[in-house]
N, C-alpha and C positions, 0 to 999 in steps of 0.2 A: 423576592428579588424583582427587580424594573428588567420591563421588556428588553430581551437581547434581541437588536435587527442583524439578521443573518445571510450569510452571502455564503451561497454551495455551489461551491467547484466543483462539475461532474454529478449534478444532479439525477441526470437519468441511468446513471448507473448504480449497482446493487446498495454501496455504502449510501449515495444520495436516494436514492427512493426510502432506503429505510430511515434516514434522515427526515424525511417530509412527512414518516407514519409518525414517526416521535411528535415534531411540530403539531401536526395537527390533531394530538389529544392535549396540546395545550396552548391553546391559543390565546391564554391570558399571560402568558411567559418568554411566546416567540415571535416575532413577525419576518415574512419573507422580504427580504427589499430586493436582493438579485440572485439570476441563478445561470446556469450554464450549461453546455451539453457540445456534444462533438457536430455530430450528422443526422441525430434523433427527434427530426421535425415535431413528428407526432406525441411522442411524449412529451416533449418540452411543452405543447402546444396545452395537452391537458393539464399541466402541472401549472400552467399560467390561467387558465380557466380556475384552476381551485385556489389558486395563492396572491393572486395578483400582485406581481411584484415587479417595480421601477423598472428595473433594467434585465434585459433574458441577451444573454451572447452565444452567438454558435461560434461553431470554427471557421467556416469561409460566408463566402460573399451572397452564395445558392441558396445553402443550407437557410439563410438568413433570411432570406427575397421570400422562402417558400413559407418560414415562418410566419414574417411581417403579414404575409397575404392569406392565411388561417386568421389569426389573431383577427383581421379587420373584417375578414367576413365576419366573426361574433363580435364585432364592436369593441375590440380590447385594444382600441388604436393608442389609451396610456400608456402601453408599455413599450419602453424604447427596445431599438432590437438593435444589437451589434454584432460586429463579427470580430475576428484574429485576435493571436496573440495580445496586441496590445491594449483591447477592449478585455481582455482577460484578468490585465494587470489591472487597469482602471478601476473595475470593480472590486479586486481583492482590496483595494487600498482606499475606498470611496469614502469620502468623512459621514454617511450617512450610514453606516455597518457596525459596528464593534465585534461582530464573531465571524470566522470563517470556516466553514469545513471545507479544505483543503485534499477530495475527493477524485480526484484526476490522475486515473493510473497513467503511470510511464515518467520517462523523464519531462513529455510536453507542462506538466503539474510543477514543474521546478521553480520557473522562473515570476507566475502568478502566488504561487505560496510566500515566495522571499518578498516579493512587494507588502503580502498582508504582515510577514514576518517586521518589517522596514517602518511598517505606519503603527508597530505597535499594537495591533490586535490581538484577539485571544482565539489563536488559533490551534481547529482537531486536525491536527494529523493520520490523515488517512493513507498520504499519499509517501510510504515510504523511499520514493528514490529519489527526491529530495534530501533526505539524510544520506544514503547510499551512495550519490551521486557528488554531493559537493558538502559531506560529514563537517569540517571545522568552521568552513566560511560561513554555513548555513548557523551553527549553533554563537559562533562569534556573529551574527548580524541578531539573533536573538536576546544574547547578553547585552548588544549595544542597544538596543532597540528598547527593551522592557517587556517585548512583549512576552504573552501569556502561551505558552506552549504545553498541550496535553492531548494524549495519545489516543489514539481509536482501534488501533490493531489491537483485535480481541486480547494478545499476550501481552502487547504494550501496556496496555490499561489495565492488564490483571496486574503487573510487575508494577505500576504507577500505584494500584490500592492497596498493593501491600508494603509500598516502604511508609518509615515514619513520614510525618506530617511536614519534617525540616525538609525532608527530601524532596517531598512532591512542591517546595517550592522554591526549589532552586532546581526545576529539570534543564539537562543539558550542563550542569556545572555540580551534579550532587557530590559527597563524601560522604560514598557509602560507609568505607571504612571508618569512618567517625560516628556513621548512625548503628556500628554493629553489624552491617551486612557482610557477611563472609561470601555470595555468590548469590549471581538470580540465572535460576533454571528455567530456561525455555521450554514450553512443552508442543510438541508438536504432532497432527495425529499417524503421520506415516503415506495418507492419502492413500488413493484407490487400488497401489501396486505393491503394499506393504510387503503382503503373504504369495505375490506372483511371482513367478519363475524367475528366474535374474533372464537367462537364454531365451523367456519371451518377451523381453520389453522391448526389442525391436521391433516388435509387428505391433504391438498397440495401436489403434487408431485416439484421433483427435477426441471421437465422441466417448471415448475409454477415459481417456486421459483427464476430461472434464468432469466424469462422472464421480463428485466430493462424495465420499461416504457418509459427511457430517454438515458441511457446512454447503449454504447456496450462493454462489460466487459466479463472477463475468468468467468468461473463457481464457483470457489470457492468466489469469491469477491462478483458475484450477491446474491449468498444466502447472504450472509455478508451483503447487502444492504437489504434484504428483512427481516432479523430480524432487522435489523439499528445495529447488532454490527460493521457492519462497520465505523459506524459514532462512536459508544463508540470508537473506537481503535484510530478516528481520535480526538475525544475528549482528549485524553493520549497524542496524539501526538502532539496538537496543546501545552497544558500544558507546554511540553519541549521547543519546536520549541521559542514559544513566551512570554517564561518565565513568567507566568500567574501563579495563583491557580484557583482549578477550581471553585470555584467562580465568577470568572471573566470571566468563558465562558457558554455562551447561546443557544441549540438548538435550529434552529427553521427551522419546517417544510415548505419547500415551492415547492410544488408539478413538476411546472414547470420545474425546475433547470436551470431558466434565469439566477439569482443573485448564483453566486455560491459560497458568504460570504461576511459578510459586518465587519467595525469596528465600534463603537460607542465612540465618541469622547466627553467628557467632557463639550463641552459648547452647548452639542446637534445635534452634527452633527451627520448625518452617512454614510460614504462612505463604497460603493458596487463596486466589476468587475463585471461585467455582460458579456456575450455573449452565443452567440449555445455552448449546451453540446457535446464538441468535446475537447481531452484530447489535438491535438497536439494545443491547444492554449496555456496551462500554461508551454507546453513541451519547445514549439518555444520562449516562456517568459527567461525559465530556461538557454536553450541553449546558445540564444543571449546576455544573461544579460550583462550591460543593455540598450544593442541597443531592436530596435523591428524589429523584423523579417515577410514574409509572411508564414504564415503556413498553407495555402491548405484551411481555414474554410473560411466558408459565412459568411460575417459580419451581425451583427442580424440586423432583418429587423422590426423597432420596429410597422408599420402598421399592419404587420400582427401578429405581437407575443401576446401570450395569455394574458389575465390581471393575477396578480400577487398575489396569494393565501399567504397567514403565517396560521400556526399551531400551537401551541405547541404542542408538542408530547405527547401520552398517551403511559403511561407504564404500563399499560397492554397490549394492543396491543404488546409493545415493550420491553419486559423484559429484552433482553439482555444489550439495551441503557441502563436502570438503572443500570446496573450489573455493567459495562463498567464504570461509571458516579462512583459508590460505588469503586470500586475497583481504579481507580484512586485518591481517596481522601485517600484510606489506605495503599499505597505504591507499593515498585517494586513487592514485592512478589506475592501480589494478582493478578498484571498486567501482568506479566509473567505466574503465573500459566493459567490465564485467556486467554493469547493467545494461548497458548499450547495446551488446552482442546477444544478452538473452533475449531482449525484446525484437530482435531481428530475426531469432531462432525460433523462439517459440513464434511468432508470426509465420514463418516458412513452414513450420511443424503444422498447425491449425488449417494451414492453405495444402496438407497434402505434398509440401514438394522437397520435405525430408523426414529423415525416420524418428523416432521417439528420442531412439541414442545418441540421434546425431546433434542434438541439442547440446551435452556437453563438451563433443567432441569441437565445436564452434565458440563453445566459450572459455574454454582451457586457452584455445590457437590464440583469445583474443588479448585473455589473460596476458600468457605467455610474451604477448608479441610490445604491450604497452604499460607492463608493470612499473619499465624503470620513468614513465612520465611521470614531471611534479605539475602540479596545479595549484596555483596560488591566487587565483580569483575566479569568480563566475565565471567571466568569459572565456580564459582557460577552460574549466570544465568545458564550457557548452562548445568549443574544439574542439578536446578529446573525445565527447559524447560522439561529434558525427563523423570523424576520423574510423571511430572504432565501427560503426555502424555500418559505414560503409566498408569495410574489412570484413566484418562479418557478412554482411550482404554478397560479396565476392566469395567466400567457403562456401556460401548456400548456392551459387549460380553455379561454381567448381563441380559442389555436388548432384548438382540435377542434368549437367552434363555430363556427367561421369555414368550418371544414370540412365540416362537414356543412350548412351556409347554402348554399353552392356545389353540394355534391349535391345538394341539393332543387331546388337552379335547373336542373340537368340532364336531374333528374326530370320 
């Protein structure tokens, strides 16, 4: 295949580092041309050292000043240095790119992926609340568009290698039911509080909450696995992705994270990917598609791999899966309020200034509160996004006054 020039949203974070290990065991197949990063001087600084690549964007104006002024102390005064949003969009959409990883957790990842979505690229989706956040407009500007969309969430990419071939290339618009698919099973592991006390997940701390029994992930995502909204969000996304209702999709717990999704096929079958929980497999998948590439992982060694648990998920344990699972059957509106409000929670959670539980108790209210909104373009979305956010941000200040009301009384 001809060199794909690549442009990584979210470089310095987990999916983009392990993007740049992929790259560079093949540097006859990839080239860096831009890359990106929040507030992460210092890594961005060595990732430009190793990659040299046109264009590096941070998030603000600082972050960017302090960059330029590393960079020129070693002499790497080529590389342009940008800042905001809109330097974000520029490069996802640059005529000098053809692939994007699309790597920027949150919804700030929205509106740079739809530019690379917009210019026709072949873009990984890493960055699920894009789909989560604005489901139809996103996959209608793909359909209109041409471009190439393929998945990176470990599940995404299992469920993407095991439909037929007509499937994987129409994502976003597939008929399963015409390829024989009867249901695609989600598999998810349960996370760090599978087997804990339901009556102790209030006191969990942050560094509990982080701690993946399986997989190595940024802090905002591990809690996301530890209430399983993370698997609700991939539930919404798969919806999109695989043109399903949700109906048609099955969690199911399996502690290990060998099978990382299977489909269920019609006259009985089920095919599973399997291998070690290591992202740059489904990355090295996305990148190469659809040759196969080496990507740095140990091929599973099935002598010694564990035997193979299923669950179904209890929702109590896991309220936000439900939540997630609800609000996906009642439209964008509740999906998007619903991702807005986790990222304000679990941020308030990680800061210490609410409890574990009160995570969902903030994003039920948020649910609740803007189910019956319609969104009918971007911009709508990215209203409701900070409407909700700041609603949610209001139950967390509610909370922490309510909190410290009760200390005083102790006092």
């Amino acid at each position: 295949m001809s060199i794909r020039n690549l442009c990584i949203l979210g470089s310095t974070g987990s999916i983009g580092v392990s993007t740049l290990d992929v790259v560079r065991r093949h540097p006859e197949k990839f080239s860096i041309h831009s890359l990106s990063a929040h507030t992460n001087v210092e890594k961005l600084y060595e990732q430009c050292c190793e990659f040299n690549p046109a264009i590096v964007v941070m998030v603000d104006e600082d972050s960017a000043k302090k960059l330029k002024t590393r960079l020129k102390d070693a002499n790497l005064t080529n590389i342009l240095v940008k800042f905001g949003e809109k330097a974000l969009s520029d490069i996802a959409q640059d005529n000098d790119i053809d692939t994007v990883m699309a790597a920027i957790v949150g919804a700030s990842g929205l509106i740079p992926t739809l530019s690379a979505v917009k210019k026709s690229k072949r873009v990984l989706l890493a960055n699920k609340e894009a789909l989560v956040t604005s489901g139809q407009i996103f996959i209608d500007a793909v359909k209109e568009s041409g471009a190439e969309l393929l998945p990176i969430d470990s599940e995404h990419n299992a469920i993407f290698q095991s439909l037929p071939t007509t499937a994987q290339q129409t994502i976003g618009a597939c008929q399963l039911d015409d390829n024989g698919v009867s249901k695609i099973l989600l598999t998810g592991s349960g996370g760090p509080f599978r087997t804990k006390a339901i009556k102790e997940l209030d006191d969990v701390t942050p560094d509990q909450a982080c701690a993946h029994p399986n997989w190595d992930m940024g802090r905002k995502i591990s809690v996301d696995s530890a209430t399983m909204m993370n698997k609700g969000l991939e539930f919404i996304e798969a919806k999109w992705l695989f043109n399903v209702e949700p109906e048609d999709i099955q969690v199911v717990l399996h502690p290990q994270s060998t099978i990382h999704s299977m489909v269920q096929y019609k006259d009985g079958s089920v095919l599973a990917q399997m291998g070690n929980p290591d992202m740059r497999t489904p990355i090295a998948h996305a990148l190469a598609f659809p040759e196969r590439i080496e990507a740095g992982v140990d091929s599973l060694d099935f002598f010694n791999t564990p035997s193979f648990d299923f669950e179904q998920p209890d929702y109590e344990r896991y309220p936000n899966l439900k939540l997630a699972i609800r609000a996906c059957k009642e439209g964008q509106g509740a999906c998007t309020a619903l991702n807005a409000s986790n990222e304000i929670a679990v941020d308030a959670f990680l800061n210490n200034q609410i409890k574990f539980t009160d995570i969902f108790k903030i994003n039920e209210t948020s649910v609740n509160k803007f189910v019956s909104e319609r969104v009918a373009n971007i911009d709508e979305v990215l209203l409701l996004d900070k409407i909700a956010r700041v609603h949610a941000q209001m139950i967390v200040d509610n909370m922490m006054d309510e909190q410290h009301q009760n200390e005083d009384k102790v006092m």
